[in-house]
N, C-alpha and C positions, 0 to 999 in steps of 0.2 A: 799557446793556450790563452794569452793576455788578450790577443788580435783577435781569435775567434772569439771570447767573452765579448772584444768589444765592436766584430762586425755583426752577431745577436742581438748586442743591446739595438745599437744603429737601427737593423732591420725589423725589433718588435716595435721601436719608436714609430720608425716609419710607418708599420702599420697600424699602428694606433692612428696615428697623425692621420692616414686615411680614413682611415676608419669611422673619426671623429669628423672628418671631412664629410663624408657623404651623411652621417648624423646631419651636421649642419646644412648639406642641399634635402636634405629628408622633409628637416624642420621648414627650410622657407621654403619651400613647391607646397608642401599641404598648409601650412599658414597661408600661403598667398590664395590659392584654391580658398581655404576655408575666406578671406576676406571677399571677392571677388565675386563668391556665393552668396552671401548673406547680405540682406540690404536691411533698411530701416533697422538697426541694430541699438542706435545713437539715438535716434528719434523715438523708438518706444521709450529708450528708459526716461529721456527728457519729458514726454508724455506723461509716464506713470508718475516721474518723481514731482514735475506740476500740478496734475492733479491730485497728489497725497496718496495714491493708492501704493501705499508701501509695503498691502499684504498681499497685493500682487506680483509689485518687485522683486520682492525680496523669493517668490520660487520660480519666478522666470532669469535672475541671477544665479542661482542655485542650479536650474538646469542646465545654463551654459556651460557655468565650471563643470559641472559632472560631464558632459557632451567634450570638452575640450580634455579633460582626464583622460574619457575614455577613448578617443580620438590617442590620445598620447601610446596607452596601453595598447590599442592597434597597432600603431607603425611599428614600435619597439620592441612586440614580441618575439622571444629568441623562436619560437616557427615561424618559417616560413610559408608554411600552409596555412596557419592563422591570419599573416599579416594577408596572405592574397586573398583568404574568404574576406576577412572586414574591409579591406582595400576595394574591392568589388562592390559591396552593398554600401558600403559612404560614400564612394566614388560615384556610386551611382543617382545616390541623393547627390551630391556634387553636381554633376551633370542635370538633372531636374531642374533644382533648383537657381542656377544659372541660365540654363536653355530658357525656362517659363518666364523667368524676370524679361531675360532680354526679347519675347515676343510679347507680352503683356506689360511690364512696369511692375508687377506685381506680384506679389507670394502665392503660390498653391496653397488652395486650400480643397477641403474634401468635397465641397459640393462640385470643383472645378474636375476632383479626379472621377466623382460621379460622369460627368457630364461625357469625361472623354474617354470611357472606359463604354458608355456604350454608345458612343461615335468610335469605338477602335479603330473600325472596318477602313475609318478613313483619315490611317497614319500616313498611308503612303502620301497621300497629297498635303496632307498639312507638315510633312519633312519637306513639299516640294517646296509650299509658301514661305515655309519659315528655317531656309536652308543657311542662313547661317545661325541663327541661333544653334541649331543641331549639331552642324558642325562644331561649335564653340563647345557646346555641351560633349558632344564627344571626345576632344581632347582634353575637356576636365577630366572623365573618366577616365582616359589611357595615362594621363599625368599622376593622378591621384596612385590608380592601383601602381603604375612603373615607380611614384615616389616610395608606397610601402613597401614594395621590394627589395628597395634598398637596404644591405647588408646592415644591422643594427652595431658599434661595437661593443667591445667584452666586457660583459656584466658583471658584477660580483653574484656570487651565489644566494644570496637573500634578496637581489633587487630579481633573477632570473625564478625566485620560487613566486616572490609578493607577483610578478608579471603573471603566469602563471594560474596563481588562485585569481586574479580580478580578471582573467580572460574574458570572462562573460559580459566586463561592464557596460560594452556598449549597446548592451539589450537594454539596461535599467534607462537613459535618455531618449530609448526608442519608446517603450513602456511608458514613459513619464507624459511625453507626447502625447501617445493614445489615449490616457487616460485626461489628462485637459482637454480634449479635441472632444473627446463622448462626452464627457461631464458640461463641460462649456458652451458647446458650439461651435461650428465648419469652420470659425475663422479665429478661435482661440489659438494657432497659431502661428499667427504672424509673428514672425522677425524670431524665432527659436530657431538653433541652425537645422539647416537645411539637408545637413548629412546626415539628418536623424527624421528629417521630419515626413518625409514622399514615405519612407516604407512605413510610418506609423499610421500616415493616414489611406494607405492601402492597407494595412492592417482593420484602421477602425472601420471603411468601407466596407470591405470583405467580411466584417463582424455583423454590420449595420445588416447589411444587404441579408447574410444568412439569419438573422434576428429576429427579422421585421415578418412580422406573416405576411400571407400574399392575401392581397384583398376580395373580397367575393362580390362577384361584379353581379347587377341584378339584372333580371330582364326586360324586355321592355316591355313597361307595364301600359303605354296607352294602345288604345285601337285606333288605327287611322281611318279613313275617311274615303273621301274623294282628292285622288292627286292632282292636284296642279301645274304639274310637270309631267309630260309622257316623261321624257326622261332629265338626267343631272349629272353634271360634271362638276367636280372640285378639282381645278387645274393649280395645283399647287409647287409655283418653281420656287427656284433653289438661287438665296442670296441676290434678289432682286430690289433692288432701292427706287422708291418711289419716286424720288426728284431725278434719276436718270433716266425714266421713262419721260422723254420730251414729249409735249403735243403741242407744239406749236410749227404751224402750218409752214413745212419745207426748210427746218430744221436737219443739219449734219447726223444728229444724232440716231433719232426712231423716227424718220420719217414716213416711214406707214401706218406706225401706231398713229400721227397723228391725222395721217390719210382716213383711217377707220372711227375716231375720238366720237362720233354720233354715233357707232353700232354699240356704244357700251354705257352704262350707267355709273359713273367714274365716284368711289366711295372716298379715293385717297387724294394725299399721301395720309396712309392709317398706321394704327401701330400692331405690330405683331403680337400675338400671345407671348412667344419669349423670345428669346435672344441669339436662339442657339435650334439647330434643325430637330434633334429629339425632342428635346421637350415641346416643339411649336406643332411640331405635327403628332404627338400622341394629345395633346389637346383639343387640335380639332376632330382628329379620329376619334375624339370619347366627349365630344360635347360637354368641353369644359365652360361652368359658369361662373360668373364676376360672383355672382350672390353666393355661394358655396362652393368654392373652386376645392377643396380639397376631398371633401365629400366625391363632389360629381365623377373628379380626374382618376379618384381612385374606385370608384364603385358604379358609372354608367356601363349601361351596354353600348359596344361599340359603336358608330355610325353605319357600321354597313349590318348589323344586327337590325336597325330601327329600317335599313331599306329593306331588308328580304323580309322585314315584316308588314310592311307596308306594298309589296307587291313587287319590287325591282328586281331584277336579275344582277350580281352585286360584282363589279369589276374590279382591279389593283393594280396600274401599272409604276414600275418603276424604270426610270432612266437613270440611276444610279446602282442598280443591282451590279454591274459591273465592279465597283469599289467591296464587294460585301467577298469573305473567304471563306465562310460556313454554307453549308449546301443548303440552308435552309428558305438562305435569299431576304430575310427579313432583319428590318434596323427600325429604327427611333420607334422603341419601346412594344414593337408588333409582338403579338405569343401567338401562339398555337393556336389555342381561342378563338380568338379574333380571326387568323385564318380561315376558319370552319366556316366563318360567313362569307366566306369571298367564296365567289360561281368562278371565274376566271382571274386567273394570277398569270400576272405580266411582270416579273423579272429581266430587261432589258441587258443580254451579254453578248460577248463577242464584237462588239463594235466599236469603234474608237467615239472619245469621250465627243466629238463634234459633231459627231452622227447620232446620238441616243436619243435628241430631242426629237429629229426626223422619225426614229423607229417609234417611238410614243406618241407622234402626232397621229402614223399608219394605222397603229393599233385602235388608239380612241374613234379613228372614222371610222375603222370596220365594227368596231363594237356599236358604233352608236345605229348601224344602219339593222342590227336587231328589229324585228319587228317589235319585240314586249320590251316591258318600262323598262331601263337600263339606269344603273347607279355606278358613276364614276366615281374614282378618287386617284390620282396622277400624282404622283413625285418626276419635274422635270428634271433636267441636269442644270440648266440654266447656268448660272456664271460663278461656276461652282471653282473654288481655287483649286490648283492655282489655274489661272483665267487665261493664260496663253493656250491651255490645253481645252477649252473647251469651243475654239473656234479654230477654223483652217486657217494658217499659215498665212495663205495668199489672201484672205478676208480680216485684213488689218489697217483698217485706212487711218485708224488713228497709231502716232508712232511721237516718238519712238517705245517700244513696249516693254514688260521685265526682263524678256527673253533677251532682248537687244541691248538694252543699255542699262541691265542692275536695276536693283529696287529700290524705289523710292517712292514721296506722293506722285509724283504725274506719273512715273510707267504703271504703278499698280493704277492709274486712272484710265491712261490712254488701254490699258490691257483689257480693262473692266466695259470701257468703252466700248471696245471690238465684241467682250461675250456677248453685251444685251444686243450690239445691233443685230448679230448671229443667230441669237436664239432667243433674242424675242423679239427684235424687227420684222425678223425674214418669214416666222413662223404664225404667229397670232393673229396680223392681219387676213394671211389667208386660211386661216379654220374657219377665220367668223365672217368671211365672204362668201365660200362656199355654200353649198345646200348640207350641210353634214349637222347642223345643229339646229334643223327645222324642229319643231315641238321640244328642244330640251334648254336648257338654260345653264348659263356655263358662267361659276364661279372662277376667276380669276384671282391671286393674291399670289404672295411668297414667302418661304418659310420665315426668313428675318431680313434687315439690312447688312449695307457692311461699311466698314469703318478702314479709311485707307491711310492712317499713320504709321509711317517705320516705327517699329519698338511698339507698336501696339497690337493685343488682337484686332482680327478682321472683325469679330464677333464671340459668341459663347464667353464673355467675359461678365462672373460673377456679382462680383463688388464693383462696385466704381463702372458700372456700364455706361457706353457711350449713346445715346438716345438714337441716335444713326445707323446704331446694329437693329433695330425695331422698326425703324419705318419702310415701310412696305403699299405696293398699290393694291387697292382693293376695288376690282372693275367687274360688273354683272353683263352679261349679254341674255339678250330673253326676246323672242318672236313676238311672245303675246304683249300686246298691247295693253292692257289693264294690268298685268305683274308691271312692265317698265312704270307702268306712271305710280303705284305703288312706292317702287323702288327712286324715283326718281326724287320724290318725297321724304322720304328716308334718305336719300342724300343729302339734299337739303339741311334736315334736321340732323343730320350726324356729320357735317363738316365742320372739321377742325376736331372729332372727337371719335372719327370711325375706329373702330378694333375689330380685329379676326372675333372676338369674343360673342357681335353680333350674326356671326355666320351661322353657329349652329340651330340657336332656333329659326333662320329664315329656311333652311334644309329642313330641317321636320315640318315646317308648314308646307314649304314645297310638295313632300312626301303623301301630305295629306293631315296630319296629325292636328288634332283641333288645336285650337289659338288659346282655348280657357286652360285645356290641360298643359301647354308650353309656358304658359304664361306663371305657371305656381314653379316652375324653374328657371325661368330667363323674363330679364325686365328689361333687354334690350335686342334689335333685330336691325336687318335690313331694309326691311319692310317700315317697321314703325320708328326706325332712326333714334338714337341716343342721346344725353344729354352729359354723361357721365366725363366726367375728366380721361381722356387717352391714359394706360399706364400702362406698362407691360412686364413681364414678372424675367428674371432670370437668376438660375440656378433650379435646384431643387423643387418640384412643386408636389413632392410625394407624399411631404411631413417623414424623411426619412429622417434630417438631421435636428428638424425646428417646426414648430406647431402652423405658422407662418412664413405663405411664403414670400419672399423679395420681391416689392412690387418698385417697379422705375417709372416717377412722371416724365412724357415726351410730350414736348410743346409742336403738335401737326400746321400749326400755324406761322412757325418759323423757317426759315430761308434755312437749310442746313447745307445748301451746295458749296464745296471747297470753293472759295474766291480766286479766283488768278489762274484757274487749271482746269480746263476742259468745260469750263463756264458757258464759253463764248465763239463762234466762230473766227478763226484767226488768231487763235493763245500762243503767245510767246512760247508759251511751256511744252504745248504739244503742237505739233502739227496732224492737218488734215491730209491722208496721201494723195487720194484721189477727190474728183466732186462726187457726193453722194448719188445716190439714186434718189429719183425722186417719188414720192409715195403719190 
């Protein structure tokens, strides 16, 4: 009787001693997860407590202990079912929260989940750019939830009731979140943890968005004229940087572009409307202006509204429709609506991402050989990430590329290299050779820049934007001779200071639309050239979360090309594989 009392005792020891053990890898796997996650944590409170804002500190302290409580209450609840629900939604802000640091530097905020919520369509590619962060991010979450799993040990019966009633508490630091974030502002919270904060700011999103009434867009209210253009293209590619379109005569780089550099009317390097493909291209779709940009973006009639009113037959093509999973085939901010005015919708699928620019160049020739006034607007694929995917394999002369040798600056360079000679060397000089744009006039630009630092966005970065996600070429091709010298004019006068922002009223003048009635809504064009400082807005431009929207100055006068890497023919850094072609 002695020996079995005392090979019982032995064995409940023992399992306590486990028990307590795996307690102990419980606590340091989600401690370390929670450290690993949360960045500037040190730096705000040193922030608040130098600047004296102590009635700040004092409930952004308050929410952490509560967030770490209930964090506690999570893992240690005697269900199992509970620890796996809360294990899942922390885990998963775990995940967020570390993934987004490690591609950006920086904390999510809600204008950022605005931004990628309706960019979703293209997750697939942006897990391809940014595949390890994802990766990293993904075994946060398989960590976190496999740590709450872990078997809790035996409670006393008043810490299993107290466990219990505060089940719920990890709502209250989800709740506390949303409530600073609506009250405050999209970036009230930075440095709050992170296990709390992705689903409060999809919550306050989800609020906003259902909240906000939708805007009632007006008509167009002028009469046009006589058009000035039988027809118009707006050829708008995707992540093209204006300093890597070379025109210097027999250059590795675009040698054709610089073979064609007299067929164009060269505005840039300019800066983009934003920063980010949504918002840059529902901008120009709605004739956003500098003088009342929240007004116009939320309540113009679309641009292909003011063409089919003006006479045009109104076209849509997309080289990205590929990336989209809803059958309806439309992204960066299109409705219904706006549909209605489009004559012909061009959804480019089924072709591999190297070929869409070719299908969109087909399409634009046949449309354009309409006998009646024809109104373009084109979304290319251009050197859309990740960039080994949008050019052939065998059309890689700059190496070594991400595919080959991991990512870094020079492969995301040399890779970047290969999109534009692909799809905009190979492609641009011969539209604007051909006879295919006799009588029409063909704006050229691209949705934004891009930014090629490991641990950084490429672009679509909120706060802290890099001026390099913005700068963008802004080139006019036109038969007629009095539009070019116009335009040529307006270069002149808008170098060092061009914006997408000038495009739309040089389109309505195009259209026909008088100059006195454009002119009581835009105070700058292509036509009569700018004087305004470059800026270019990113995030939000809806007034969904701030009355104001983020506007970034970019200096167009500056040298922005990475120094030491793919600068110069013959880079250490990268190699040339073959001699180029020459334009």
């Amino acid at each position: 009787m002695v020996l079995n009392a005392s090979s019982a005792a032995q064995s409940h020891f023992s399992g306590q001693l486990k028990a307590w053990g795996l307690a102990l890898i419980k606590v340091l796997t989600l401690g370390q997860l929670v450290y690993l996650s949360n960045f500037g944590f040190g730096h705000r409170i040193g922030l608040l407590f130098e600047r004296g804002q102590y009635l700040t500190l004092l409930p952004f302290l308050l929410i952490w202990l509560v967030g770490l409580v209930a964090m506690a209450v999570a893992a240690f609840h005697p269900s199992r079912g509970l620890r796996l629900f809360w294990g899942l939604l922390l885990g998963l802000g775990t995940a967020v929260g570390l993934g987004y640091f490690m591609s950006s530097q920086s904390q999510l905020t809600a204008q950022d989940l605005v931004s990628f919520w309706n960019a979703r369509h293209e997750a697939g590619h942006a897990a391809g750019q940014y595949a390890v962060p994802t990766l990293y991010g993904i075994a946060a979450l398989l960590l976190y939830v496999l740590a709450s799993l872990l078997p809790v040990p035996a409670l006393s019966a008043k810490v299993r009731k107290a466990l219990w009633i505060f089940s719920p508490l990890p709502l209250l630091p989800m709740a506390t979140v949303a409530g600073v974030v609506w009250l405050k502002g999209h970036t009230s919270s930075q440095a709050l943890p992170n296990q709390f904060v992705p689903i409060s700011l999809a919550a306050v999103v989800g609020a906003k968005l259902y909240a906000s009434p939708i805007p009632v867009r007006q008509g167009v209210a002028w009469t046009p004229g006589r058009r000035l253009s039988k027809s118009i293209v707006m050829l708008v590619d995707e992540s093209i940087r204006a300093d890597y379109i070379d025109f210097t005569p027999g250059n590795p780089f675009t040698p054709h572009m610089a073979a064609v550099r007299d067929r164009f009317v060269d505005f840039g390097p300019a800066a983009s409307t934003g920063n980010c493909s949504n918002y840059s291209n529902v901008m120009l779709r709605y004739l956003a202006s500098r003088k009342d940009l929240r007004r116009t973006i939320n309540q113009n009639a679309s641009i292909f509204a003011h063409a089919k009113k003006a006479g045009y037959r109104t076209v849509y093509i997309d080289a990205q429709a590929g990336n989209i999973t809803d059958g309806n085939m439309m992204q960066n901010f299109m409705t219904l609506g706006e549909r209605e005015n489009i004559d012909a919708f061009h959804g480019i699928r089924g072709v591999a991402a190297e070929d869409a620019d070719t299908a969109l160049m087909k399409i634009m020739e046949r449309e354009l050989q309409s006998p009646v006034p024809t109104f373009i607007y084109a979304n290319k694929y251009g050197a859309h990430f990740p960039y080994d995917e949008a050019y052939p394999a065998a059309e890689a002369p700059f190496q070594p590329t991400q595919s080959l040798a991991g990512d870094s600056a020079s492969t995301r360079q040399a890779s970047y290299r290969n999109a534009v000679k692909w799809s905009v060397d190979r492609l641009l000089p011969e539209l604007v050779s051909n006879d295919n744009l006799q009588g029409a006039a063909l704006i050229y630009t691209s949705d934004h820049g891009q930014l090629f630092e490991p641990g950084r966005l490429t672009h679509c970065q909120v706060e802290g934007s890099d001026e390099r996600m913005a700068l963008v070429p802004l080139l006019v091709h036109t038969d007629d001779d009095g539009l070019r010298s116009r335009l040529e004019r307006g270069a002149a006068q808008s170098r060092g200071a061009a914006s997408h922002f000038q495009i739309a009223a040089t389109v309505l003048e195009l259209m026909g639309y008088a100059t006195t009635d454009i002119s009581t809504a835009y105070d700058e064009s292509l036509t009569a050239g700018t004087t305004r400082p470059a800026a270019y807005t990113s995030g939000d431009v809806f007034g969904l979360f701030q009355d104001e929207a983020i506007w970034n100055p970019i200096d167009l006068r500056a040298n922005h090309l990475e120094p030491g890497v793919l600068d110069a023919p013959g880079s250490t850094a990268v190699t040339i594989k073959s001699e180029p072609t020459q334009g």
